[in-house]
PAVO-21683 format. One record per residue: residue number from 1; residue in one letter; x, y, z of N, C-alpha, C, O in turn. Coordinates in steps of 0.2 Angstrom, whole numbers. Example, Ala and Ser with C-alpha at 12.3 -4.5 7.8 and 13.67 -1.06 7.14 Angstrom:
BEGIN
1:a:66:-28:39:62:-22:39:66:-16:39:71:-17:42
2:s:64:-11:35:68:-5:36:64:0:39:67:6:40
END
This chain:
BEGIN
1:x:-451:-287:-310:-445:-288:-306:-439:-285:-308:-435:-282:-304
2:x:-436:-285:-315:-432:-284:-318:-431:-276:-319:-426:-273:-318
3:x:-436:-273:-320:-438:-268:-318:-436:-262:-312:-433:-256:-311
4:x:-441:-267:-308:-438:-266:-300:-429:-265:-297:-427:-261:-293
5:x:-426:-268:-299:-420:-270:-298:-414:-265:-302:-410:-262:-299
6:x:-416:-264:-308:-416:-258:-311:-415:-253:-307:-410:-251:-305
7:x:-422:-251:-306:-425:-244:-304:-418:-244:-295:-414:-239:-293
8:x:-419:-249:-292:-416:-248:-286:-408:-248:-286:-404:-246:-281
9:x:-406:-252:-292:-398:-252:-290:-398:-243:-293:-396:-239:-289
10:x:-401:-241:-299:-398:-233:-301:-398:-229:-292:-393:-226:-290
11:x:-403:-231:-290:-406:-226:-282:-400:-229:-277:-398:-226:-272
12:x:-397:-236:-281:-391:-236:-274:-385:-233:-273:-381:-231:-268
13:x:-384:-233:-283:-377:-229:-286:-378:-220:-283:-374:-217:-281
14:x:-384:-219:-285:-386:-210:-285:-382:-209:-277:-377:-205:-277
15:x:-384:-213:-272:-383:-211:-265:-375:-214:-265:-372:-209:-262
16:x:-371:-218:-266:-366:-223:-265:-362:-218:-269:-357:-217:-266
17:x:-362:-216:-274:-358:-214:-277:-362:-208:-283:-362:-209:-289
18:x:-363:-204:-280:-366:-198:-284:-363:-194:-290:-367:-193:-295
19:x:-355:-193:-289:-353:-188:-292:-348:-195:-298:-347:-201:-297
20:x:-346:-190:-302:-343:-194:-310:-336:-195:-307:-332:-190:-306
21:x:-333:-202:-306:-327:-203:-303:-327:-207:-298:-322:-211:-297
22:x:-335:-206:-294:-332:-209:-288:-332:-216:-288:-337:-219:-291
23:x:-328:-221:-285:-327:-227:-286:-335:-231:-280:-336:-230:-274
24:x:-339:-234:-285:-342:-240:-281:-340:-247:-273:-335:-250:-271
25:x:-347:-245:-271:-344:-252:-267:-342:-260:-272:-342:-260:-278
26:x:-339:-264:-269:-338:-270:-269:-344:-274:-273:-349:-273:-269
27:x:-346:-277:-278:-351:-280:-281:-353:-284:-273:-358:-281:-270
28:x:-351:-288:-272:-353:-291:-264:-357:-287:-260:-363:-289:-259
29:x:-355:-281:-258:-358:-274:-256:-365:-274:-260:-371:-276:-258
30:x:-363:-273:-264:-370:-270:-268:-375:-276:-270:-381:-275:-271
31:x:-374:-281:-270:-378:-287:-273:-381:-289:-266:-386:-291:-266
32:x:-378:-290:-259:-379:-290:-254:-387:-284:-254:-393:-286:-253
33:x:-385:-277:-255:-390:-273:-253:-396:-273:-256:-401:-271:-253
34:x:-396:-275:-265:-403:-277:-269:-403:-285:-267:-407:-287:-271
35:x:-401:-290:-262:-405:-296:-262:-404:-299:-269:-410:-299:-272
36:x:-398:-301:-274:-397:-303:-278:-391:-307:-278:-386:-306:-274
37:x:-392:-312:-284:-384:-314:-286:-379:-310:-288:-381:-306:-293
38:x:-373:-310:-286:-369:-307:-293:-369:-308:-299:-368:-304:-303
39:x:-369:-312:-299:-371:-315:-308:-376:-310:-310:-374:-306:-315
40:x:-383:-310:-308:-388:-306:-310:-385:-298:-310:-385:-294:-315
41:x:-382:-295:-304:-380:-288:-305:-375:-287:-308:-373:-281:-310
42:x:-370:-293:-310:-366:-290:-317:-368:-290:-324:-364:-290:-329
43:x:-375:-291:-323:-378:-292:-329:-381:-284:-331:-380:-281:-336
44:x:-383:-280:-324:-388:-276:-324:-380:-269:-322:-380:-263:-324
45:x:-376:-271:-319:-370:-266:-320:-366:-266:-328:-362:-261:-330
46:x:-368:-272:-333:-366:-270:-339:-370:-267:-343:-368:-265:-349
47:x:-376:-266:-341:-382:-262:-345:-380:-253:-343:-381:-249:-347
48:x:-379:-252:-338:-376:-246:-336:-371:-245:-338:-370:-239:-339
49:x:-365:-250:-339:-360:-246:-341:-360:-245:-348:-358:-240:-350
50:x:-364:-249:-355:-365:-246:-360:-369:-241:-360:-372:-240:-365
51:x:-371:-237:-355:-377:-231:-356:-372:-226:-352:-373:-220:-351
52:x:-365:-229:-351:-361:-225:-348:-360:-221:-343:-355:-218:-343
53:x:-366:-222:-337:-367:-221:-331:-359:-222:-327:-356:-217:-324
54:x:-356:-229:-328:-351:-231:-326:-347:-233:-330:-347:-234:-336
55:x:-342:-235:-327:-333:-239:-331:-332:-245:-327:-336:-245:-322
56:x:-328:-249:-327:-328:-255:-324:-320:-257:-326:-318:-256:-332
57:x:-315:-259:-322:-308:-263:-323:-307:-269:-318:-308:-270:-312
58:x:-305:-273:-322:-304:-282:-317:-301:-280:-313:-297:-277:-316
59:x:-299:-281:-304:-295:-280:-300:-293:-273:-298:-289:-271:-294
60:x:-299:-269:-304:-297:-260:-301:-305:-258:-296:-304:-253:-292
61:x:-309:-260:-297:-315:-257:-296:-320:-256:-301:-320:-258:-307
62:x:-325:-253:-299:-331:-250:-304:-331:-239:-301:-331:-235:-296
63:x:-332:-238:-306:-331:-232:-306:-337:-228:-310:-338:-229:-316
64:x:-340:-223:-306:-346:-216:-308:-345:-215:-315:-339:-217:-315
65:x:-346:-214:-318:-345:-210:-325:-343:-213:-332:-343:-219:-333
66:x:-341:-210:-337:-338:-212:-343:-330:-214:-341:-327:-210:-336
67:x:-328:-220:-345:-320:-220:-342:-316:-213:-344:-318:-210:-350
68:x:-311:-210:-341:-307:-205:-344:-304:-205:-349:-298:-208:-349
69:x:-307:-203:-356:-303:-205:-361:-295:-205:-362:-292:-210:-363
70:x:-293:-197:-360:-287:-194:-358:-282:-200:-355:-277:-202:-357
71:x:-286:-203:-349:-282:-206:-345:-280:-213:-346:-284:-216:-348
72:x:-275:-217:-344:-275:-224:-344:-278:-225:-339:-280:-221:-335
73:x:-279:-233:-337:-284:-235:-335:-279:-234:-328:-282:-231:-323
74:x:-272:-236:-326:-267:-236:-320:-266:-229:-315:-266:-229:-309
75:x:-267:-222:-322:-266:-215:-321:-274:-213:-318:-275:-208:-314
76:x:-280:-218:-321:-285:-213:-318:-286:-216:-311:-289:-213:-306
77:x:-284:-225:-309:-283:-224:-303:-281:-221:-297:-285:-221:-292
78:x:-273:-218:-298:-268:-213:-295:-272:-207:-294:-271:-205:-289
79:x:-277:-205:-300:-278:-199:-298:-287:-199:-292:-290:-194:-290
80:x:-289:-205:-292:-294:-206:-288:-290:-209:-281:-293:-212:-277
81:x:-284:-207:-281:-281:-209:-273:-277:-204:-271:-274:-203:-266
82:x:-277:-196:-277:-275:-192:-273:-279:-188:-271:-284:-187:-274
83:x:-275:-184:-263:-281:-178:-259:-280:-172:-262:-277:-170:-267
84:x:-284:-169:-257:-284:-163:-259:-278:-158:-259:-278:-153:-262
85:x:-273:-160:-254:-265:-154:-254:-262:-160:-258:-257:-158:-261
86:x:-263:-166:-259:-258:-166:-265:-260:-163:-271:-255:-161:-274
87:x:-267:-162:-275:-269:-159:-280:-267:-152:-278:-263:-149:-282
88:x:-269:-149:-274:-267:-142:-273:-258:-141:-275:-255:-136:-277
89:x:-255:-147:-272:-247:-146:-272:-246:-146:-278:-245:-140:-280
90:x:-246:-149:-282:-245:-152:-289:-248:-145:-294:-244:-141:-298
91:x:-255:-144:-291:-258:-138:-295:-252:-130:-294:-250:-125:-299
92:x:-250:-131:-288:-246:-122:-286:-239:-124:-291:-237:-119:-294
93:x:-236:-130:-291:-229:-132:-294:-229:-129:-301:-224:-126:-304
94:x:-236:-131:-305:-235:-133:-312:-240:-126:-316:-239:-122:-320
95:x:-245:-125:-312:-252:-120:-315:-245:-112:-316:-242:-110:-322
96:x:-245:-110:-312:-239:-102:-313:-236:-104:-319:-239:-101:-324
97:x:-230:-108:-320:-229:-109:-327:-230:-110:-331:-226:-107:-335
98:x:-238:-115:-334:-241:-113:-337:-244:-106:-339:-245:-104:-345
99:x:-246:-102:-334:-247:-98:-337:-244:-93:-338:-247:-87:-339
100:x:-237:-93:-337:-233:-90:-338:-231:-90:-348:-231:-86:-352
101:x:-230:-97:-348:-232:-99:-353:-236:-96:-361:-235:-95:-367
102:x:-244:-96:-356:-250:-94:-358:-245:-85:-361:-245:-83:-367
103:x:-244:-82:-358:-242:-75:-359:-238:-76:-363:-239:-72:-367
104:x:-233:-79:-364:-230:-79:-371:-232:-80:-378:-231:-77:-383
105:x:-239:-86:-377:-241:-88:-382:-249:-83:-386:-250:-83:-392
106:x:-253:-81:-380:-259:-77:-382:-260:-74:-388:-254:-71:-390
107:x:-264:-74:-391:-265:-70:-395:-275:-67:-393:-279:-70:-389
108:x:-277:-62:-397:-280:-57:-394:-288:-62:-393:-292:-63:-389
109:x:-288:-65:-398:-295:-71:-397:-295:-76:-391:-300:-79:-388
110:x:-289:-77:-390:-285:-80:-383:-288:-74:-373:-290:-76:-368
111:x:-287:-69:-376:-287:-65:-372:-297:-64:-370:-301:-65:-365
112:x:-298:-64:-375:-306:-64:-376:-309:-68:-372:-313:-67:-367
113:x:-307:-75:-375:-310:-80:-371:-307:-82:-362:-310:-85:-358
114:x:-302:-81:-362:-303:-77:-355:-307:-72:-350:-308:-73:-344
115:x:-308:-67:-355:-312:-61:-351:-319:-67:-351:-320:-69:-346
116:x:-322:-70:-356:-329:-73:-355:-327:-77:-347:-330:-77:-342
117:x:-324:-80:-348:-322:-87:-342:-324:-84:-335:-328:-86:-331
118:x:-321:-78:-335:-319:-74:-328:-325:-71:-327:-327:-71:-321
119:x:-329:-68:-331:-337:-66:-333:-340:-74:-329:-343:-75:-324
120:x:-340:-79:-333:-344:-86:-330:-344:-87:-323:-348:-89:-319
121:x:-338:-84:-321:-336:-85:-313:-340:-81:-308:-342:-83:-303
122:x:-341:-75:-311:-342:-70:-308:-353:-69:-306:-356:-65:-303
123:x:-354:-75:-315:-362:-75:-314:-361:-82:-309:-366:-82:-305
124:x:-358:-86:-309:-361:-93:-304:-363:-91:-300:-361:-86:-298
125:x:-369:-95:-299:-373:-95:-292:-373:-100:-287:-377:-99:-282
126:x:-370:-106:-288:-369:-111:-283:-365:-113:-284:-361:-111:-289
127:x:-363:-121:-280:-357:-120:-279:-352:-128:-286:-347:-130:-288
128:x:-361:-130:-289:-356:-133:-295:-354:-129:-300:-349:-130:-304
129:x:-359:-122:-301:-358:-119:-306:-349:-116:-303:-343:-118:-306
130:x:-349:-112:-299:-341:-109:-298:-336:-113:-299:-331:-111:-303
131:x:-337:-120:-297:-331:-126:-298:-329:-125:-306:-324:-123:-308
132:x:-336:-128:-309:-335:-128:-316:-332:-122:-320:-329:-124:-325
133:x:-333:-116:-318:-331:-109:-320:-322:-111:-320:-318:-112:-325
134:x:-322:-111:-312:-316:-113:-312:-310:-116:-315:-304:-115:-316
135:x:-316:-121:-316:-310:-128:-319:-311:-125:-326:-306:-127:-329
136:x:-315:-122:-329:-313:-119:-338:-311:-115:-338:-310:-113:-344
137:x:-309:-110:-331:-303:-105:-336:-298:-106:-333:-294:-101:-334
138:x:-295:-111:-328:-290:-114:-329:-288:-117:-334:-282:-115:-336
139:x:-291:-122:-338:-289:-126:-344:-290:-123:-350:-290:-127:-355
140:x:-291:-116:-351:-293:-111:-354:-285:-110:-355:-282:-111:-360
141:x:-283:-107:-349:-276:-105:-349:-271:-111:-354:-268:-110:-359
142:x:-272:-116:-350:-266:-122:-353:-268:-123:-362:-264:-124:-365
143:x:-275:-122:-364:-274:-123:-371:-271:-118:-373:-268:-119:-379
144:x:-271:-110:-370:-266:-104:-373:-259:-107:-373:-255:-103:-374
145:x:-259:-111:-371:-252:-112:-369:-245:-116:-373:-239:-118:-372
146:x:-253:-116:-378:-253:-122:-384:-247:-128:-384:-243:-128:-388
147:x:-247:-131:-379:-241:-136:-380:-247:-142:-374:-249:-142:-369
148:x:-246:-147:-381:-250:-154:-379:-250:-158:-372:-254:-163:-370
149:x:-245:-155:-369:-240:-159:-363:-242:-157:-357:-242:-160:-352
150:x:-243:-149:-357:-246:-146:-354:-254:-145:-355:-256:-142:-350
151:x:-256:-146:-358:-265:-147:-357:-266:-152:-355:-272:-152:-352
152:x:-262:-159:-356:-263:-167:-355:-262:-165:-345:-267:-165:-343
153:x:-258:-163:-343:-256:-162:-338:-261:-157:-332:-262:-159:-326
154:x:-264:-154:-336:-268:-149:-332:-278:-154:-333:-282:-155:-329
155:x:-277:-155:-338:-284:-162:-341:-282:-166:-334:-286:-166:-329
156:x:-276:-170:-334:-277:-174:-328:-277:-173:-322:-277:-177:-318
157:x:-275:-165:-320:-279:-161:-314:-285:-160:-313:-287:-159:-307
158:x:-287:-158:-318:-294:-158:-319:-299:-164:-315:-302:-165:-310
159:x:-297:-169:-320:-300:-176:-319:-298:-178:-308:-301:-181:-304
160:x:-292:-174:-307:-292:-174:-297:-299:-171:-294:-303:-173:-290
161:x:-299:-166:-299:-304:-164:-295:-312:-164:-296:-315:-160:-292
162:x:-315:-168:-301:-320:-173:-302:-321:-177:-295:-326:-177:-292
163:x:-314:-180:-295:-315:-184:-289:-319:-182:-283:-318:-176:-281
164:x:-323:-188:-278:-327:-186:-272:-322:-183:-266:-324:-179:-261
165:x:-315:-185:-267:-313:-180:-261:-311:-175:-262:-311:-171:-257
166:x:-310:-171:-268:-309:-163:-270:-315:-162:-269:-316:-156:-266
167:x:-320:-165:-272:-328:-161:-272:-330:-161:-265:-333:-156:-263
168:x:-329:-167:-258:-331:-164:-253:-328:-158:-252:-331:-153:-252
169:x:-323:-160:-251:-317:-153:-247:-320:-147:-251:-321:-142:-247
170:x:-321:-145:-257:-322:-139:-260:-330:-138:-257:-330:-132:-255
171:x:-335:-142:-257:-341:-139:-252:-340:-137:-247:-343:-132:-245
172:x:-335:-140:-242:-335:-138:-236:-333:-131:-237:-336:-126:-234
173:x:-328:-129:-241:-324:-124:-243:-331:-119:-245:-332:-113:-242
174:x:-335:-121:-248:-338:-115:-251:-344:-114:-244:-345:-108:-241
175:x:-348:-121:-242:-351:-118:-237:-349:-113:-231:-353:-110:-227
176:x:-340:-113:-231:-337:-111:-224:-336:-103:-227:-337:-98:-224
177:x:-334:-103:-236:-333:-96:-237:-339:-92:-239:-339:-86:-238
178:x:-344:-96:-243:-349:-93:-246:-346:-91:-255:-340:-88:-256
179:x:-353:-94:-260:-351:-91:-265:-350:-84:-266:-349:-83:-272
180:x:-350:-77:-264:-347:-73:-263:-339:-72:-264:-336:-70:-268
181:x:-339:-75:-260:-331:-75:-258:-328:-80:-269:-323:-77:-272
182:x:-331:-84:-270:-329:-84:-277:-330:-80:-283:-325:-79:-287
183:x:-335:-77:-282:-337:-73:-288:-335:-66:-286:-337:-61:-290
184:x:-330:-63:-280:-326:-57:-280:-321:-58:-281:-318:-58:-286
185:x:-316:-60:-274:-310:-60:-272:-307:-66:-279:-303:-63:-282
186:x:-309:-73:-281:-307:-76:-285:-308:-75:-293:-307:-79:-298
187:x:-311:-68:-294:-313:-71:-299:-310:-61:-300:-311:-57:-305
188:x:-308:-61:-297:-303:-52:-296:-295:-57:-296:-291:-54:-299
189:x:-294:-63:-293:-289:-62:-294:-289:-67:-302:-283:-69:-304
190:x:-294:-69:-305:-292:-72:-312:-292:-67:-314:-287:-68:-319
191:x:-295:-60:-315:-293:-53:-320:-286:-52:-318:-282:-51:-323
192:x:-284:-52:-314:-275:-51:-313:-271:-56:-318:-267:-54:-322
193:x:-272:-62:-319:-271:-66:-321:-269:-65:-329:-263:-65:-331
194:x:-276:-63:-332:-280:-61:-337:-277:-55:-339:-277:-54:-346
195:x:-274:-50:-335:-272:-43:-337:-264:-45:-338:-261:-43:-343
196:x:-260:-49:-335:-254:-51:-335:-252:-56:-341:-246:-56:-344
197:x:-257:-60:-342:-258:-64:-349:-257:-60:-356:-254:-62:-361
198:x:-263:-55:-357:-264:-49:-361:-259:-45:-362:-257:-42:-368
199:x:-255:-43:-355:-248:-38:-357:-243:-43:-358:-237:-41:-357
200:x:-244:-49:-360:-237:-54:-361:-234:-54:-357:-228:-55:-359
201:x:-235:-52:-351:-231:-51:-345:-228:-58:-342:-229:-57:-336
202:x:-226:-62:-343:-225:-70:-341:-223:-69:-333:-226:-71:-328
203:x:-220:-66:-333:-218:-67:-324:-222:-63:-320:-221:-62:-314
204:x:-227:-60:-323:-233:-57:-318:-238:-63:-321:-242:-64:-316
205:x:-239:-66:-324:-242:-72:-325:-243:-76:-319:-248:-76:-316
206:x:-236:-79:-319:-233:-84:-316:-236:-81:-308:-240:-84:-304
207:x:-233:-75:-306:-234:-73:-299:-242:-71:-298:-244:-70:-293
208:x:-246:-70:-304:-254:-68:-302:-256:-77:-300:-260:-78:-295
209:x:-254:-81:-304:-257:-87:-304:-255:-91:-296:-260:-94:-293
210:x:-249:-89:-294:-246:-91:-289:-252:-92:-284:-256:-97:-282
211:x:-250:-83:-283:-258:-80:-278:-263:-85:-279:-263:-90:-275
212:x:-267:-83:-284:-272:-85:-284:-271:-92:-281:-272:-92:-275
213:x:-269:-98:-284:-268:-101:-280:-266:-103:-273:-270:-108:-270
214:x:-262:-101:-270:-260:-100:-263:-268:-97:-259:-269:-100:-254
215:x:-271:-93:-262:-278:-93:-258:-282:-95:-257:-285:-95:-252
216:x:-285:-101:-265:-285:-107:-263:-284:-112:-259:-288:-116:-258
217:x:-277:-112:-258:-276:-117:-254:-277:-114:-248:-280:-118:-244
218:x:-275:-109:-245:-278:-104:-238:-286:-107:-236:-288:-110:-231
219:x:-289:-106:-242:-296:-109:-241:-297:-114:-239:-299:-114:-234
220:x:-295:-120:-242:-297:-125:-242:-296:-128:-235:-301:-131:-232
221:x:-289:-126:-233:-286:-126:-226:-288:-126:-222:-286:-129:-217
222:x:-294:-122:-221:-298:-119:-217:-295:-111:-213:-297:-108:-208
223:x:-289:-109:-218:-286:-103:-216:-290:-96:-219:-287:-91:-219
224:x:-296:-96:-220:-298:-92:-226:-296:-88:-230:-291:-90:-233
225:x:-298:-82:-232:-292:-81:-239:-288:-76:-239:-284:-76:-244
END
């Protein structure tokens, strides 16, 4: 029986809430759909959250994944209530300077692991691997940029787009452009990035990173790129 109940809540989270971040139904919801007390599935929701499947806050919800170390418990909320153009905004404001940043600070092992990143972008073949690609030579950039405030910053951009509403909007996105369109056009315009970073060029930095970005968000829009 115990067993069963098990096996069926993991099968309701997988569907309910598949990706790391995404917020659960209401215990009610859920203890409703296995035929159970809540008593009993907050027994069976504490066995999950020590295997770290999930996170849990009184009066904030229950949540997909490991709690966000990086983040407070208030800030990982905020960032599970922002959309997609507010991350995009946030990202156009703040990403150029950092790596404009990044161009002051490289050094040639710095530059290296860059080319690898842009290299990972260019082998992804679906559409988690490109994301992932993405989001580490992003955050690739902000540790060159060696200052704590700004990786902290870019880490809880990161964590927006974990979230299920960046990750729909980004499939719709890759089904409408195809992984192609990442592994050329995006991953050509992170070599710009890359080559502006390496000549210490900061305000070619800044204006490669802009772009890149702005086409993303082109994309996303349904403007394509």
């Amino acid at each position: 029986m115990h067993d069963d109940l098990s096996a069926r809540l993991r099968h309701l989270l997988a569907g309910m809430a598949p990706d790391h971040g995404d917020r659960l139904p209401p215990e009610r919801e859920l203890a409703r759909q296995l035929g159970c007390s809540r008593e009993t599935l907050r027994k069976w929701l504490a066995v999950l959250e020590r295997e770290g499947e999930i996170w849990r806050h009184v009066g904030q919800g229950t949540f997909r994944g490991t709690r966000p170390p990086h983040l407070p418990v208030r800030d990982a909320i905020l960032v599970d209530g922002a959309t997609p153009p507010d991350v995009m905004r946030a990202r156009l404001l703040l990403e150029p300077k950092v790596a404009a940043e990044a161009a002051r600070r490289a050094a040639a092992p710095d530059i290296a692991l860059l080319r690898d990143r842009v290299a990972a972008g260019r082998a992804a073949r679906d559409r988690a691997a490109c994301e992932q690609a993405d989001d580490r030579f992003h955050q690739a950039i902000a540790g060159i940029a060696r200052n704590p405030i700004l990786i902290g910053f870019l880490s809880y951009l990161s964590g927006a787009r974990r979230r299920a509403a960046w990750q729909r909007e980004w499939d719709r996105t890759y089904r409408r452009i195809g992984a192609d369109e990442f592994r050329t056009i995006h991953s050509a315009q992170h070599d710009c990035i890359v080559d502006a970073i390496a000549a210490g060029d900061a305000s070619g930095a800044e204006i490669a990173m802009a772009t890149h970005l702005e086409t993303i968000d082109k994309a996303m829009s349904g403007g394509g790129a």
